[in-house]
N, C-alpha and C positions, 0 to 999 in steps of 0.2 A: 469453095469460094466463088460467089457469082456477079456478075459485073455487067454495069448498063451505059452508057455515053447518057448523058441529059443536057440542056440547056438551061442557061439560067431563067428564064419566063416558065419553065414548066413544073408542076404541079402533078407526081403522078404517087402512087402506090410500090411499094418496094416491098417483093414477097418470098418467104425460105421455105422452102417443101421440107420436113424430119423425119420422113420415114425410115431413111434409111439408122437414124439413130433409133428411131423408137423399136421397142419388143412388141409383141403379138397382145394388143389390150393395155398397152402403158396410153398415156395420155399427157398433153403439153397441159400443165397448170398455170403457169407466168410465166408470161414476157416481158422481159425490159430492152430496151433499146437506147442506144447509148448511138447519138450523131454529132458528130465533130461540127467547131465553132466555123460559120462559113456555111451551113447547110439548115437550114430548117425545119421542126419538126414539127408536121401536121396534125396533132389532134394525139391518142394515143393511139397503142401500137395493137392490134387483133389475133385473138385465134379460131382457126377458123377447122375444124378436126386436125390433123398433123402440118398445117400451114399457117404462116404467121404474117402479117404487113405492117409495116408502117409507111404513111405519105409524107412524102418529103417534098419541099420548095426551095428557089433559092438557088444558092452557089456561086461559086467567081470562078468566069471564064479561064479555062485552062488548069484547074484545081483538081486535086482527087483527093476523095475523100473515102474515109471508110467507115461506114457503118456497121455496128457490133449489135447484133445477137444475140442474147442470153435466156434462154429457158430452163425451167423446172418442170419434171416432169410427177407423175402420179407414184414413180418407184423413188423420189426422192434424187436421181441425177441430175446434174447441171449440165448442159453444152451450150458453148458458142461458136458461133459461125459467123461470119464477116460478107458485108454484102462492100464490091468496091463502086463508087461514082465517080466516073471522070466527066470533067465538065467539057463542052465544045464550046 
C-alpha cells in the first residue's frame, strides 16, 4: 500500500507499479479505479506496461482517503491494491 500527503488545490497523477504480482509475459488488461466521495476523479484511469494512474483533484483538509485499485490481467487474475491520501 502506498501513500502521498496532497493538498486540496492540487491536481496530480496517482500511480501503482504490478510487477511484483505479474508472471514473466502476463499483462494488465483493465483497470478500474474506485475514489471515495470527497476526492475527485480526473479523466480515466491508464495503463502504461505493468503501471497504472489515475489523476485525482480535490479533498477536505485533514481527510484520508483511500483509493482502490483493481486489475485484470491477460492470465485472467484479479488484484487490488489501495493507494492511501491524506489530505494537509
Amino acid at each position: 500500500m502506498a501513500a502521498v500527503n496532497k493538498r486540496a488545490g492540487e491536481k496530480f497523477g496517482i500511480a501503482l507499479r504490478w510487477e511484483k504480482y505479474l508472471a514473466t509475459g502476463e499483462t494488465i488488461l483493465t483497470v478500474t479505479v474506485t475514489v471515495p466521495t470527497g476526492l475527485t476523479k480526473e479523466g480515466d484511469p491508464t495503463i502504461s506496461g505493468a503501471t497504472t494512474k489515475q489523476n485525482v483533484s480535490g479533498g477536505t483538509a485533514l481527510a484520508v482517503y483511500d483509493v482502490v485499485f483493481k486489475i485484470t490481467t491477460s492470465t485472467g487474475a484479479i488484484y487490488e491494491d489501495i493507494f492511501t491520501v491524506r489530505m494537509l
